[in-house]
N, C-alpha and C positions, 0 to 999 in steps of 0.2 A: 421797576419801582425804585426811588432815589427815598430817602428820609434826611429831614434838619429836624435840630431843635436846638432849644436856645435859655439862655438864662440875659433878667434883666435886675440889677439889684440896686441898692440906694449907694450902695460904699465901693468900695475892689471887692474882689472875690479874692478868698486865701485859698491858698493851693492849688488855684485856677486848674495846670495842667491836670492835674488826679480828677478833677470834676470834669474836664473836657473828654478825657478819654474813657472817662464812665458812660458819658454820654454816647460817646461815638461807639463803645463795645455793645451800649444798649439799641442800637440801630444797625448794626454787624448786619443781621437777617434783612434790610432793608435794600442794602445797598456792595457788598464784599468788593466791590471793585477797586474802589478808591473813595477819597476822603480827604478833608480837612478843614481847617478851625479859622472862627475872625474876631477877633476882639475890640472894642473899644472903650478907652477911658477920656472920652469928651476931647481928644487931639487927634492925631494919624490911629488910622487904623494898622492891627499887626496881625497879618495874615500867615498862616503858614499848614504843612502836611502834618509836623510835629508838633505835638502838644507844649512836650516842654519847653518849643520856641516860640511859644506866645508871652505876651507881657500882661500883667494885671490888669484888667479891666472892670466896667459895671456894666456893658452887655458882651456878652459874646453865644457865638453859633458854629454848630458840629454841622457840617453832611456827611453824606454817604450817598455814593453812586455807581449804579448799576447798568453796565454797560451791556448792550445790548446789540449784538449784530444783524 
């Protein structure tokens, strides 16, 4: 099983990373293998494995995946 979730908001998000890796700890059980974050604020998206290398945005999404042999 893999898990995403996501946030959509009208403005930036403050503190974006602390909210990202809330999210991604609250899908741990979904997914322990790997993981990572995407953001957007209406230009280039900024993708990354680390939270606090994303940049402000007004959507962004967590997975998590569960590798499977």
């Amino acid at each position: 099983m893999c898990g995403i979730a996501g946030i959509v908001a009208s403005r930036p998000i403050q503190d974006l990373p602390t909210v990202l890796t809330q999210l991604s700890r609250g899908l741990m059980h979904r997914g322990p293998d790997d993981g990572g974050f995407l953001t957007c604020a209406g230009g280039p998206f900024s993708l990354g494995r680390d939270a606090s290398a994303v940049r402000a945005g007004t959507v962004a999404l967590v997975h998590r995946r569960l590798s499977i042999v």
